[in-house]
mmCIF file as gemmi writes it, N, C-alpha and C atoms, coordinates in Angstrom:
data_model
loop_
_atom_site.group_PDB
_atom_site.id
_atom_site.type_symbol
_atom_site.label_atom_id
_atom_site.label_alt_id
_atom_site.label_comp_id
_atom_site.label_asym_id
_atom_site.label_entity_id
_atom_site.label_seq_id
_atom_site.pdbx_PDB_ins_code
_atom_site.Cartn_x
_atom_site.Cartn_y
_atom_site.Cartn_z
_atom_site.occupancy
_atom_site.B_iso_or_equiv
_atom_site.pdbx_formal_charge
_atom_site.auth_seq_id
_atom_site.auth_asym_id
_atom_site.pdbx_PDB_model_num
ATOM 1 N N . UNK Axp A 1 ? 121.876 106.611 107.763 1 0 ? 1 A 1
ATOM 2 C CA . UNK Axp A 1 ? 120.532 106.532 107.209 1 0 ? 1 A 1
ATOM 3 C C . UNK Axp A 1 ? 120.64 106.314 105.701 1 0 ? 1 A 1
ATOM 4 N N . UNK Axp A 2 ? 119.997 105.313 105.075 1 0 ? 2 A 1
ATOM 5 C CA . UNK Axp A 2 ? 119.758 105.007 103.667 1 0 ? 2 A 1
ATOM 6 C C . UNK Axp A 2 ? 118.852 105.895 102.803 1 0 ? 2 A 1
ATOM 7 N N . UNK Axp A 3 ? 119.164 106.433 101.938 1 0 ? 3 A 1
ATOM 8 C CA . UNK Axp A 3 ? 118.623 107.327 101.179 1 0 ? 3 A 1
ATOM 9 C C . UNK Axp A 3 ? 117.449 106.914 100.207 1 0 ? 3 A 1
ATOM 10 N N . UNK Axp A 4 ? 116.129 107.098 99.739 1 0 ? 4 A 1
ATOM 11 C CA . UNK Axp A 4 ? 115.688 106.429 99.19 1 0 ? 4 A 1
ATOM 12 C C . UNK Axp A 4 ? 115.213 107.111 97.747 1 0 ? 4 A 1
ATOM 13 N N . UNK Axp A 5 ? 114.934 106.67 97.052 1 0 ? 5 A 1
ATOM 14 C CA . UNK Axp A 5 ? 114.635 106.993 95.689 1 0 ? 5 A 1
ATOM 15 C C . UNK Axp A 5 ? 113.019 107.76 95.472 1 0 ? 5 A 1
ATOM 16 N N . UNK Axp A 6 ? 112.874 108.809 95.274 1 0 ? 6 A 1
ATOM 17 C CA . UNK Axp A 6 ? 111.611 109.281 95.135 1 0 ? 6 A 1
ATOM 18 C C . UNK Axp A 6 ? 110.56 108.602 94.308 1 0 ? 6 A 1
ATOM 19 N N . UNK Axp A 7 ? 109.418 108.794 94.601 1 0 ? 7 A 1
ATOM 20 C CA . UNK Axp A 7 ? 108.591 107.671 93.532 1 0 ? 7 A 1
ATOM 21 C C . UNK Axp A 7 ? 107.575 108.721 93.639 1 0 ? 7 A 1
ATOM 22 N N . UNK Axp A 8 ? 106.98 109.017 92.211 1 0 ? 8 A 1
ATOM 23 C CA . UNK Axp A 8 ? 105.977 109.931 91.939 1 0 ? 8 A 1
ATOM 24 C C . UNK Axp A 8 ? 104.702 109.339 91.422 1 0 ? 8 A 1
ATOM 25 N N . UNK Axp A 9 ? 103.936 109.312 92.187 1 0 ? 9 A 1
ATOM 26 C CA . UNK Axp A 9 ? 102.538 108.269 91.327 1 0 ? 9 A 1
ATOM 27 C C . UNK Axp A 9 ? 101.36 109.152 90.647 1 0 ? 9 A 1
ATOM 28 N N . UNK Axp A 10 ? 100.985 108.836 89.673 1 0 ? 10 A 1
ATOM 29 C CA . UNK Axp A 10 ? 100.137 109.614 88.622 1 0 ? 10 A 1
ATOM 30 C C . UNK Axp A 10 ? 98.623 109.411 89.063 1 0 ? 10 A 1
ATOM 31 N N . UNK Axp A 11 ? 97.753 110.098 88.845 1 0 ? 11 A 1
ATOM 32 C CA . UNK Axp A 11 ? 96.4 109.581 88.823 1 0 ? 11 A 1
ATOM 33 C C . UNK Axp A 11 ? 95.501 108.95 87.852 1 0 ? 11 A 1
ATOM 34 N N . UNK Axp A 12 ? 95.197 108.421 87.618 1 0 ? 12 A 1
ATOM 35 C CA . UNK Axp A 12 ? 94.957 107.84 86.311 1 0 ? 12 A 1
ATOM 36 C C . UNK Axp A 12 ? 94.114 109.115 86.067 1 0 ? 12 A 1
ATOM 37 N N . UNK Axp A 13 ? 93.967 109.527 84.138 1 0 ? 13 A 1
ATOM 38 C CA . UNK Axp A 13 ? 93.272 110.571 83.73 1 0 ? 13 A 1
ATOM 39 C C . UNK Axp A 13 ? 91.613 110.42 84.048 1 0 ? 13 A 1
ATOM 40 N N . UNK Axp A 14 ? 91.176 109.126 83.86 1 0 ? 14 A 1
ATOM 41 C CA . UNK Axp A 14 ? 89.508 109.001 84.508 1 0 ? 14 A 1
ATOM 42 C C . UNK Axp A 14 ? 89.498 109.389 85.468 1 0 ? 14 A 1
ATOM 43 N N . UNK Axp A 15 ? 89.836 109.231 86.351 1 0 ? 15 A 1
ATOM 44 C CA . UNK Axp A 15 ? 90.142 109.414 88.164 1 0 ? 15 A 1
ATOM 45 C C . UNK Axp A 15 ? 89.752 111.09 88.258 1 0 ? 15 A 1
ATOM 46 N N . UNK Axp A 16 ? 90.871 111.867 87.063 1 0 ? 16 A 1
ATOM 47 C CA . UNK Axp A 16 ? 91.178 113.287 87.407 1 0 ? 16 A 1
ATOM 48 C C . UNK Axp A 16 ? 90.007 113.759 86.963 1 0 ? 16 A 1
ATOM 49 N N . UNK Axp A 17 ? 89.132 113.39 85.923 1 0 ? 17 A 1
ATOM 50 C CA . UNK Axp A 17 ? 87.608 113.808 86.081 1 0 ? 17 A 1
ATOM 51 C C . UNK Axp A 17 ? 86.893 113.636 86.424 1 0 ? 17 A 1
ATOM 52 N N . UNK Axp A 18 ? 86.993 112.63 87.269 1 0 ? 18 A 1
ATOM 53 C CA . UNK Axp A 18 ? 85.948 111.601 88.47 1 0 ? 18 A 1
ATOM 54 C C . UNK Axp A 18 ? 85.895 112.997 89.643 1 0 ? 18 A 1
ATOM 55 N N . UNK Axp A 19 ? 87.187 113.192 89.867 1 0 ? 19 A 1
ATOM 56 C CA . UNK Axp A 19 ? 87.785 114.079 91.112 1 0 ? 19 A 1
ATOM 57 C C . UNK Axp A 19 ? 87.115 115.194 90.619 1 0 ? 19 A 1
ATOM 58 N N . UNK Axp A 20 ? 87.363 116.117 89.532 1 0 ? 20 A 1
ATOM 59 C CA . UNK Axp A 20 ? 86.779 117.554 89.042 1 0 ? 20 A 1
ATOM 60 C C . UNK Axp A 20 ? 85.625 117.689 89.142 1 0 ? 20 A 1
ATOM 61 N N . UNK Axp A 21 ? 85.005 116.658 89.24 1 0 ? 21 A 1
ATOM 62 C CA . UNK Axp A 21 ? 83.133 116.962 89.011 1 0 ? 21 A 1
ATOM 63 C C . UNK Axp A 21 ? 82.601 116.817 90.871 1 0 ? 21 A 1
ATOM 64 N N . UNK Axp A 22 ? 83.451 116.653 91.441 1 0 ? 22 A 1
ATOM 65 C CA . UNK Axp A 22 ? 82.953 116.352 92.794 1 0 ? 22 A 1
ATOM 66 C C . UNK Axp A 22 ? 82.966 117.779 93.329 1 0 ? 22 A 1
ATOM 67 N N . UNK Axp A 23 ? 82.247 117.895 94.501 1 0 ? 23 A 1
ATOM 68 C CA . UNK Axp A 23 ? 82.092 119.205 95.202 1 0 ? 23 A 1
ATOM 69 C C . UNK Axp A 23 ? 82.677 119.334 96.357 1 0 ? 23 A 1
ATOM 70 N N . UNK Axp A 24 ? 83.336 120.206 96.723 1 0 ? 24 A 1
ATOM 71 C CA . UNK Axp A 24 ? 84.889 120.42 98.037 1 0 ? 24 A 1
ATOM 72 C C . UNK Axp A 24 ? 83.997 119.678 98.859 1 0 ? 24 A 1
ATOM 73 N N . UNK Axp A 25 ? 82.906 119.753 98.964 1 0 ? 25 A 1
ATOM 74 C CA . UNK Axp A 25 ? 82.457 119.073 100.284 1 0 ? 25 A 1
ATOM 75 C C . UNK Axp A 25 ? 82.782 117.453 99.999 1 0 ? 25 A 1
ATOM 76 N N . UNK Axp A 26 ? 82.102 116.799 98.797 1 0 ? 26 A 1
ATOM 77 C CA . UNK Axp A 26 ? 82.761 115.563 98.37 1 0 ? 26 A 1
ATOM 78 C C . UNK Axp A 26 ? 84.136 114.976 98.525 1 0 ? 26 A 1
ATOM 79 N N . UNK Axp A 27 ? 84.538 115.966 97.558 1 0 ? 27 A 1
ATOM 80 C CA . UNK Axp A 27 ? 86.31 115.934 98.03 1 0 ? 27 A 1
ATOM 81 C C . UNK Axp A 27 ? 87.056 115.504 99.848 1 0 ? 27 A 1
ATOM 82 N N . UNK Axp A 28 ? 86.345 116.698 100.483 1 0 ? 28 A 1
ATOM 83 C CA . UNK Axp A 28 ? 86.625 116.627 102.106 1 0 ? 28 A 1
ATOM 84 C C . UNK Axp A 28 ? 86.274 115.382 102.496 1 0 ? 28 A 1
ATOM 85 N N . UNK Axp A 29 ? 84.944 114.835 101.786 1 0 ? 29 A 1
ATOM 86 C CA . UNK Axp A 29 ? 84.569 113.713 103.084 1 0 ? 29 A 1
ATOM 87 C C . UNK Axp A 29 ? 85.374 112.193 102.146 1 0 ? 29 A 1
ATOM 88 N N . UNK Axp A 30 ? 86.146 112.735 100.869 1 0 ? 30 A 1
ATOM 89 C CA . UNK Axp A 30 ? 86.744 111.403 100.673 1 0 ? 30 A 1
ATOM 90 C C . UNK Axp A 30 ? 88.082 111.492 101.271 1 0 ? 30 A 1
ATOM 91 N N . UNK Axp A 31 ? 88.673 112.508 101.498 1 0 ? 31 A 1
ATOM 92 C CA . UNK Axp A 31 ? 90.092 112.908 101.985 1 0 ? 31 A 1
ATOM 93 C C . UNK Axp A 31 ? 89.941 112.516 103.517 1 0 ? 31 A 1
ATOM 94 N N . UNK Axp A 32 ? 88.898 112.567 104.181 1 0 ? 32 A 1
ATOM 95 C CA . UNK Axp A 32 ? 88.527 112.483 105.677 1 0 ? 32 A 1
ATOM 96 C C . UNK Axp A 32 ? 88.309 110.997 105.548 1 0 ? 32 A 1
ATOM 97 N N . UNK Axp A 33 ? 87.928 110.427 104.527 1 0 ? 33 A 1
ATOM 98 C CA . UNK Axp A 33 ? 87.683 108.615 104.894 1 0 ? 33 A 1
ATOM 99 C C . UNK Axp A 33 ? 88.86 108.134 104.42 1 0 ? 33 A 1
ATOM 100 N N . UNK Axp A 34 ? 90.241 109.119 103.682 1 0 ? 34 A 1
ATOM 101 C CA . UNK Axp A 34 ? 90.958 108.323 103.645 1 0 ? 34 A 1
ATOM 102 C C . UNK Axp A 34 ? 92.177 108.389 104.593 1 0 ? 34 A 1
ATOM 103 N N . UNK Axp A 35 ? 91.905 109.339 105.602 1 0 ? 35 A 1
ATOM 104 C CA . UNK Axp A 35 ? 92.811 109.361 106.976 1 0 ? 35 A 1
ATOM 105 C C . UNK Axp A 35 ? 92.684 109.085 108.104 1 0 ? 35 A 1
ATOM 106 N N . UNK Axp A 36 ? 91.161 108.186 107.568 1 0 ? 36 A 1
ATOM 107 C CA . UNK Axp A 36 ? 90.662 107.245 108.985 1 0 ? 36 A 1
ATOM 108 C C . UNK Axp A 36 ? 91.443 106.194 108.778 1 0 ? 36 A 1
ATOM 109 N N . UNK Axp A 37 ? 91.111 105.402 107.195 1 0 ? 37 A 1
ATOM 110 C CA . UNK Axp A 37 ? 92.108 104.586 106.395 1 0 ? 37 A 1
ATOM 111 C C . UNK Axp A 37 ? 93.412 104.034 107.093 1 0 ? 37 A 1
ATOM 112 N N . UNK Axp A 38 ? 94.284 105.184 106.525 1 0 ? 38 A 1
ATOM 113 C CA . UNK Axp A 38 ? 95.457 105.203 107.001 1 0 ? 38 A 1
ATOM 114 C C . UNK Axp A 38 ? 95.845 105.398 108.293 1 0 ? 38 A 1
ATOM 115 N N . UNK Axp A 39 ? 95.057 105.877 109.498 1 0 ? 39 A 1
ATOM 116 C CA . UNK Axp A 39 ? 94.955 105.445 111.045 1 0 ? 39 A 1
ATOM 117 C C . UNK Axp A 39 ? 94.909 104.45 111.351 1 0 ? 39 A 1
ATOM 118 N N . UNK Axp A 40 ? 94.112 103.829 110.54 1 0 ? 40 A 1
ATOM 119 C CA . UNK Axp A 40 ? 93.591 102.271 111.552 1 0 ? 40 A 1
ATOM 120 C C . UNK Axp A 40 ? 94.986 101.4 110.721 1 0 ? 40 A 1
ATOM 121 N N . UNK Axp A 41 ? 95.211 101.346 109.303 1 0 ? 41 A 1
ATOM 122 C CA . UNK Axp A 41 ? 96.021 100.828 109.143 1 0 ? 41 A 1
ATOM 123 C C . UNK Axp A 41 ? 97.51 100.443 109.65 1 0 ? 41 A 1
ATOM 124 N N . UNK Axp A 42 ? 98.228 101.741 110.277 1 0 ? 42 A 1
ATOM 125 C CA . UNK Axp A 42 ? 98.983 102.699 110.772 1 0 ? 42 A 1
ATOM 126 C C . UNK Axp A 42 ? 99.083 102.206 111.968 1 0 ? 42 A 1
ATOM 127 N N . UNK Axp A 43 ? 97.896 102.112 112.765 1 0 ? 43 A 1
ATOM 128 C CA . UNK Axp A 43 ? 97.463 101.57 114.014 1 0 ? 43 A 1
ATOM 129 C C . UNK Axp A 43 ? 97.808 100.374 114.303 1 0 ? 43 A 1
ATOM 130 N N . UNK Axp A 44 ? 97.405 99.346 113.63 1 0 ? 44 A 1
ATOM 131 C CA . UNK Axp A 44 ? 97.314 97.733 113.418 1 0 ? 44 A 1
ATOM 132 C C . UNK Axp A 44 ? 99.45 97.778 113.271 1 0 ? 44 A 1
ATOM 133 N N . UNK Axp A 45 ? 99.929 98.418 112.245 1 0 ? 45 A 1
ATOM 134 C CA . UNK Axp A 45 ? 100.83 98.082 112.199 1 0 ? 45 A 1
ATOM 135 C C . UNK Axp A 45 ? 101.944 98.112 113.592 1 0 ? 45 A 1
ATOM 136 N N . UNK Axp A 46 ? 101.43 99.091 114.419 1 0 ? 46 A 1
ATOM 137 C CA . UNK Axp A 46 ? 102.16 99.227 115.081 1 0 ? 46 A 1
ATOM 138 C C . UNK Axp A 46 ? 102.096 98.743 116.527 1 0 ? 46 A 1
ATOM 139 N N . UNK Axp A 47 ? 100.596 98.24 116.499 1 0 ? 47 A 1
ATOM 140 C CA . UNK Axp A 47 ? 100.148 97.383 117.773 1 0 ? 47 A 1
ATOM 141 C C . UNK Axp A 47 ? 100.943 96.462 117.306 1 0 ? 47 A 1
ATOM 142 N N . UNK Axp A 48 ? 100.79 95.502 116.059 1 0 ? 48 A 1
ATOM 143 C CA . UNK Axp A 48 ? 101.632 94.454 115.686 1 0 ? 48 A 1
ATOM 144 C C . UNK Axp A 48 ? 103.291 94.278 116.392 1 0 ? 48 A 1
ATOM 145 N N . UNK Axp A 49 ? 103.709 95.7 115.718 1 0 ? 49 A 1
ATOM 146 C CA . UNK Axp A 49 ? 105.289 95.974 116.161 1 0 ? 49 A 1
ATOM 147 C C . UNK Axp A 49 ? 105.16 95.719 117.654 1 0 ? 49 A 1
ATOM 148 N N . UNK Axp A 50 ? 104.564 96.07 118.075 1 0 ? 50 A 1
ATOM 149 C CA . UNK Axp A 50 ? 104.788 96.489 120.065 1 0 ? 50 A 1
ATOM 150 C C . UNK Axp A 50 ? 104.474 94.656 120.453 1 0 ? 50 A 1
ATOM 151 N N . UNK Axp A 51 ? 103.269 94.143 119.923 1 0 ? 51 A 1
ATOM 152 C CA . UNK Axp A 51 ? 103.715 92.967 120.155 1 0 ? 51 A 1
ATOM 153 C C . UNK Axp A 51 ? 104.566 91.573 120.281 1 0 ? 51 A 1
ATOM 154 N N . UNK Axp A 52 ? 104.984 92.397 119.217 1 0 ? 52 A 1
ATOM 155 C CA . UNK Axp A 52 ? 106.546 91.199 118.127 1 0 ? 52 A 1
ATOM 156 C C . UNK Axp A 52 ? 107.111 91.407 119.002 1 0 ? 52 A 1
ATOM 157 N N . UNK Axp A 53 ? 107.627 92.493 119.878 1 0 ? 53 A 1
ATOM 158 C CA . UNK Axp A 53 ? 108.815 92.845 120.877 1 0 ? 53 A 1
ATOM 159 C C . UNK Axp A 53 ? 108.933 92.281 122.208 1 0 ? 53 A 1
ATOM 160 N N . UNK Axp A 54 ? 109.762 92.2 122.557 1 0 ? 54 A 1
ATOM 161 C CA . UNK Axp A 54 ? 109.734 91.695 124.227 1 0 ? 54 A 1
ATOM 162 C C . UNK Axp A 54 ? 109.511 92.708 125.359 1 0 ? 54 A 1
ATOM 163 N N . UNK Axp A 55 ? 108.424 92.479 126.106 1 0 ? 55 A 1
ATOM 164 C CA . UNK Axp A 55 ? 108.356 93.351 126.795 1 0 ? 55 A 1
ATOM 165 C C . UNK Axp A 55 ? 109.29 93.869 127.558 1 0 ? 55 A 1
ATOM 166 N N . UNK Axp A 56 ? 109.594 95.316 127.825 1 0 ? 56 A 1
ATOM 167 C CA . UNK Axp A 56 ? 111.035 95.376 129.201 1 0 ? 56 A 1
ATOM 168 C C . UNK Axp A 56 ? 110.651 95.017 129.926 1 0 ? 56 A 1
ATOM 169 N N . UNK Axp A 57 ? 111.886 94.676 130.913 1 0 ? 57 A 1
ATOM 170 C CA . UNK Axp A 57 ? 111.448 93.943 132.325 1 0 ? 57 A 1
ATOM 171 C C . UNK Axp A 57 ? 111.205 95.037 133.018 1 0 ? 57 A 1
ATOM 172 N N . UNK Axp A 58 ? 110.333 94.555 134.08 1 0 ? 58 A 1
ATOM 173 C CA . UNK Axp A 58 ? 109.75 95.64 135.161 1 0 ? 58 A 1
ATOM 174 C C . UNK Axp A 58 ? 110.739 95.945 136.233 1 0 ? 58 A 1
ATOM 175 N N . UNK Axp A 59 ? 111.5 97.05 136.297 1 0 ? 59 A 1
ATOM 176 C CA . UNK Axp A 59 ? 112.081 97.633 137.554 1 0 ? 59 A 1
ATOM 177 C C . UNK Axp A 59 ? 112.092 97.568 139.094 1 0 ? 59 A 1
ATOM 178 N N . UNK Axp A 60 ? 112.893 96.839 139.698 1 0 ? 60 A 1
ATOM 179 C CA . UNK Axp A 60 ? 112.579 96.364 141.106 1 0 ? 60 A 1
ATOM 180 C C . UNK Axp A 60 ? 112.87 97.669 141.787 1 0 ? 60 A 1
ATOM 181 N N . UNK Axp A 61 ? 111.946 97.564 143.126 1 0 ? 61 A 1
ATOM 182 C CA . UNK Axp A 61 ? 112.281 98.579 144.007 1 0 ? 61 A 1
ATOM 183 C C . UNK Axp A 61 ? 113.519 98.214 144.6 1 0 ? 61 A 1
């Protein structure tokens, strides 16, 4: 297994007071639209994968 290099990404400082003024409930429903996001994205990628592949052959009796 190849080891990979950590990568730490910042928020931009507007962002971090964009974020502070919001209310947990705000917060929740942007954290909740962004793991629909990353489902469907996630999703697509991997229907993709299953398609690229050859199906196995089907097992004779």
């Amino acid at each position: 297994m190849t080891s990979r290099q950590t990568v730490v990404e910042m928020m931009d400082p507007m962002m971090v007071e964009i974020m502070r003024n919001k209310t947990p409930a705000e917060r929740l429903a942007i954290a909740c639209g962004m793991w629909e996001s990353a489902r469907v994205i996630i999703g697509g990628t991997v229907r993709g994968q299953r398609l690229a592949r050859p199906s196995p052959p089907v097992p004779k009796e």
